[in-house]
MARPA-463244 format. One record per residue (C-alpha): y, z, x; residue in three letters. Coordinates in steps of 0.5 Angstrom, whole numbers, plus 500, padded with zeros to 3 digits. Example, Ala and Ser with C-alpha at 12.3 -4.5 7.8 and 13.67 -1.06 7.14 Angstrom:
BEGIN
491516525ALA
498514527SER
This chain:
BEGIN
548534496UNK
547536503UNK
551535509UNK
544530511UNK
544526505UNK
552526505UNK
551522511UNK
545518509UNK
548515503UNK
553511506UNK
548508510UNK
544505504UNK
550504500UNK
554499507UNK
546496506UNK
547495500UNK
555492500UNK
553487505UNK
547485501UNK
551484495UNK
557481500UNK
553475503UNK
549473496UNK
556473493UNK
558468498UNK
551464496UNK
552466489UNK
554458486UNK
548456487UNK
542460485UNK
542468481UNK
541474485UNK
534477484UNK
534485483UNK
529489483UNK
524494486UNK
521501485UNK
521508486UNK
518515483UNK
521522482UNK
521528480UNK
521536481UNK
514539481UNK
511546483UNK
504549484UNK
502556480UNK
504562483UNK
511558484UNK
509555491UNK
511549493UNK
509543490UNK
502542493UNK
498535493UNK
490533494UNK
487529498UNK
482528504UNK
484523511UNK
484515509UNK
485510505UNK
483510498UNK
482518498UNK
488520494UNK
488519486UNK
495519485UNK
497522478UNK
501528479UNK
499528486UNK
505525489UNK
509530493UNK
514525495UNK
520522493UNK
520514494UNK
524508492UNK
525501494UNK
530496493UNK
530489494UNK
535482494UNK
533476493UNK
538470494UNK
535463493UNK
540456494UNK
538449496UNK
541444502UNK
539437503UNK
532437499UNK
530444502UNK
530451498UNK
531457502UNK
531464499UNK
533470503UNK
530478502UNK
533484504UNK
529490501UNK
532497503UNK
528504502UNK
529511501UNK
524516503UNK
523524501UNK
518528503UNK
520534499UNK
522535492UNK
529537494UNK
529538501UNK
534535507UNK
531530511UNK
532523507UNK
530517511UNK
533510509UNK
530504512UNK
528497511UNK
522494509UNK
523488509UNK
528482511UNK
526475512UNK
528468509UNK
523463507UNK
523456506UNK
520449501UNK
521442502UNK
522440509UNK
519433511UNK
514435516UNK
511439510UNK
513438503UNK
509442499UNK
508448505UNK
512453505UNK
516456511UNK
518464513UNK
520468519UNK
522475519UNK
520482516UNK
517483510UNK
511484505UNK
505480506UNK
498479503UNK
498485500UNK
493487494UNK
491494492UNK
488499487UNK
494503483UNK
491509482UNK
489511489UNK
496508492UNK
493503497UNK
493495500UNK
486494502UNK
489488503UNK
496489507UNK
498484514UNK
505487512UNK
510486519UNK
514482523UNK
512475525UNK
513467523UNK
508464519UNK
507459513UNK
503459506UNK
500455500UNK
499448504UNK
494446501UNK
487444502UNK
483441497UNK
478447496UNK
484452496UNK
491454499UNK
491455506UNK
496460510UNK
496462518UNK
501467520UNK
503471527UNK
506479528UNK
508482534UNK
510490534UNK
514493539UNK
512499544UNK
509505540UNK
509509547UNK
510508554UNK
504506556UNK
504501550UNK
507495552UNK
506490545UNK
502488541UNK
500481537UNK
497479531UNK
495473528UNK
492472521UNK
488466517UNK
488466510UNK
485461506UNK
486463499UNK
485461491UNK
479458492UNK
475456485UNK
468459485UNK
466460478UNK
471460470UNK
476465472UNK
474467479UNK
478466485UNK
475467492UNK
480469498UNK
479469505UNK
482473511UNK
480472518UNK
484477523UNK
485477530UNK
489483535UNK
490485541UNK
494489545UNK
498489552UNK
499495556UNK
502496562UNK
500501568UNK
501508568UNK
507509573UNK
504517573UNK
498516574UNK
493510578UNK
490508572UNK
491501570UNK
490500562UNK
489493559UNK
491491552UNK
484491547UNK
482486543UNK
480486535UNK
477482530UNK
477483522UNK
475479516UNK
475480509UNK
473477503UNK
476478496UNK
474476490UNK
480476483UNK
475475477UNK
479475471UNK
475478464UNK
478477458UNK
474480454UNK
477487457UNK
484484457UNK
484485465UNK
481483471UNK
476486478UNK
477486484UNK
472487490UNK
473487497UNK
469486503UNK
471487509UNK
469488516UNK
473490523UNK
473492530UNK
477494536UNK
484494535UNK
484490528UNK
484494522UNK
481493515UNK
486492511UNK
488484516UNK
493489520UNK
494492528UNK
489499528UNK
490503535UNK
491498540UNK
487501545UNK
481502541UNK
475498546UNK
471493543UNK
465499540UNK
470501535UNK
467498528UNK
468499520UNK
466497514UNK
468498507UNK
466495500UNK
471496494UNK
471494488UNK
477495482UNK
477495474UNK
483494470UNK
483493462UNK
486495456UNK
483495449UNK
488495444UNK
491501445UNK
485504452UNK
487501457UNK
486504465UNK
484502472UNK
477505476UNK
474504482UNK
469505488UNK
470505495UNK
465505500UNK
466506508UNK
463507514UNK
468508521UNK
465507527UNK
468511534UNK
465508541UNK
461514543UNK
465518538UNK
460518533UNK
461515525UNK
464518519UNK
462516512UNK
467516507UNK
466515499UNK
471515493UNK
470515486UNK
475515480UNK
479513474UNK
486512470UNK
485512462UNK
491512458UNK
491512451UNK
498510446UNK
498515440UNK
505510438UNK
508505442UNK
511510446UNK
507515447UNK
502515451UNK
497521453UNK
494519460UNK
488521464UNK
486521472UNK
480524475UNK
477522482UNK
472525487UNK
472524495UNK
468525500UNK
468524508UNK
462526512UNK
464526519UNK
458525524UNK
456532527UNK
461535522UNK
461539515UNK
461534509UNK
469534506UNK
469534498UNK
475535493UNK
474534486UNK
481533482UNK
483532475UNK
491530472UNK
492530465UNK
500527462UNK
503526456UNK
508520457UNK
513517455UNK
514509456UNK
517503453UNK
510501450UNK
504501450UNK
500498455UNK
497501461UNK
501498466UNK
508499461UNK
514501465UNK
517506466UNK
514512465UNK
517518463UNK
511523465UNK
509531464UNK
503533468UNK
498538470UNK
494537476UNK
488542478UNK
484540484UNK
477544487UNK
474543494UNK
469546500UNK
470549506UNK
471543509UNK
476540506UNK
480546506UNK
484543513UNK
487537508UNK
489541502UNK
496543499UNK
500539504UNK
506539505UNK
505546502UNK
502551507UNK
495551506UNK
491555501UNK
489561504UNK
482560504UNK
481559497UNK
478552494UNK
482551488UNK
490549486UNK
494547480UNK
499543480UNK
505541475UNK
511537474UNK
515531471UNK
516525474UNK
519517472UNK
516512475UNK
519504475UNK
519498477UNK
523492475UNK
């Protein structure tokens, strides 16, 4: 162990303890939830380099079977009890993050700390939150991405309900990034669950940003805070005659706001604007199961000009047993900035994997892999990090194993 993670480690164990502390005082009442997620593993690249990964700037633009080049977990606990009629439930999840397969710089820090609450006489059926934590997120497995995320600090409240569907308002605020920057305030409306058709729910999400900047004491210029507005529609569809479900999502923002309902830059003036479509397809068929996507998106820059982003891919897994499972990904992304060379990698990841059953989504996963990726000139910048790039090539192979978890 390292003398940085011999003085990590202690941090993440005295969160832990004071976890477990607290809930044991509340632990008459209700259980404590465990759980989390985390993947690790050793890898390398051919030639014995450093383990290399493969992808290009941006969400949705890294498949990420045997392309992951971190170590990551989350941990979280959950406590629930009930006073007076009211039910509270308290979270603490705390994360362990390593850039490298064995290196020295492990981060703990905490994603999330928050206490909600149901029941209260104002509002019975609404429930009530402040603090840290996860919220509204949706995402795409294979790419590792929440197009949907308005994860943060704030207050809100969720599923009141509306007669057409569940509603939801909530308010972030985050702290100086710089010295110029001063805060930044977000506040998001859902209005969710709504029934448009057998099996399929519509969800709607409205983002407003701004930030607020104080004077450069360096220089004369005075700076002002940017406003941004976002609006996402997004549409569940469960498909049984696929064993699985679609998601698609539209989505649109400018100024500070970004697409996925969060903060963008905060200074961003008003001429920047994106959009980006994305659909998502899960199944399992007996023994095939998988998950693919499309995404397309268009980034604006005011006066910058605009950079068009295409990702297409897939995941296929098929069990020869209940526990043995040979697992398939191959994805292709392209980025085209304006006035630049277009960027493309193709990468292709074959794993045999051992799991605790069958299905697509089974864990955990115990897997062995080869990743070969091939890209352009353009694309070469991006390629192998964190390794060193690859010298001018527009090829690399990679191998591994890793577990991946979640509980």
């Amino acid at each position: 162990m390292t003398q940085r993670n011999a003085r990590t480690l202690p941090k993440a164990l005295k969160l832990a303890g004071l976890a477990l502390a607290a809930s044991a005082v509340c632990a008459p009442a209700f259980a404590v939830d465990w759980g989390g997620y985390f993947r690790t593993g050793p890898g390398g690249s051919k030639k014995d380099a450093q383990r290399a990964c493969y992808g290009l700037p941006g969400e949705g633009m890294k498949y990420r079977l045997g392309n992951e080049c971190d170590f990551y977990g989350e941990f979280l606990l959950s406590q629930g009890f009930e006073k007076d009629g009211v039910n509270y439930k308290a979270h603490l999840m705390t994360n362990l993050y390593e850039g490298n397969t064995d290196g020295d710089t492990s981060k703990v820090g905490i994603n999330q700390m928050y206490v909600e609450g149901k029941g209260f006489d104002i509002a019975p059926g609404a429930n009530f939150w402040i603090g840290k934590r996860f919220y509204g997120r949706a995402d795409v497995h294979i790419v590792d991405t929440f197009f949907t995320n308005m994860s943060g600090t704030g207050a809100g409240m969720n599923e009141v309900d509306v007669g057409v569907g569940k509603f939801a308002l909530a308010y972030f605020h985050t702290d100086a990034a710089n010295e110029r920057q001063v805060s930044g305030n977000r506040i998001n409306a859902e209005l969710y669950d709504i029934a448009v058709n057998p099996g399929g729910k519509l969800r709607l999400i409205g983002t407003y940003t701004d930030g607020n900047f104080s004077d450069d004491p360096r220089t004369a210029v005075v700076d002002e805070g940017k406003d941004g507005f976002g609006f996402t529609v997004q549409h569940n569809q469960e498909i049984s005659a696929l064993g699985g479900s679609n998601t698609l999502w539209v989505q649109l923002a400018q100024g500070s706001a970004g697409l996925n309902g969060n903060f963008a830059n905060l200074s961003a003036p008003s001429g920047n604007k994106s959009w980006r479509v994305v659909d998502g397809l899960t199944w399992q068929l007996g023994a095939f199961g998988g998950q693919a996507m499309v995404m397309l998106q268009q980034d604006k820059v005011d006066g910058g000009g605009d950079t068009d982003s295409i990702s297409v891919g897939g995941r296929a897994s098929y069990a020869f047993t209940k526990h043995f499972k040979l697992v398939a990904e191959a994805g292709y992304s392209q980025r085209k900035p304006d006035g630049g060379a277009t960027q493309k990698l193709t990468k292709f990841t074959l794993a045999p994997t051992l799991s605790t059953g069958p299905g697509f989504w089974n864990r955990p996963e115990l897997r062995l892999y080869v990743t070969t990726a091939k890209w352009n000139d353009a694309a070469a910048p991006f390629m192998g990090l964190p390794a060193p790039a690859f010298n001018g090539k527009t090829k690399g192979t990679s191998y591994g194993a890793q577990v991946e978890i979640w509980f």
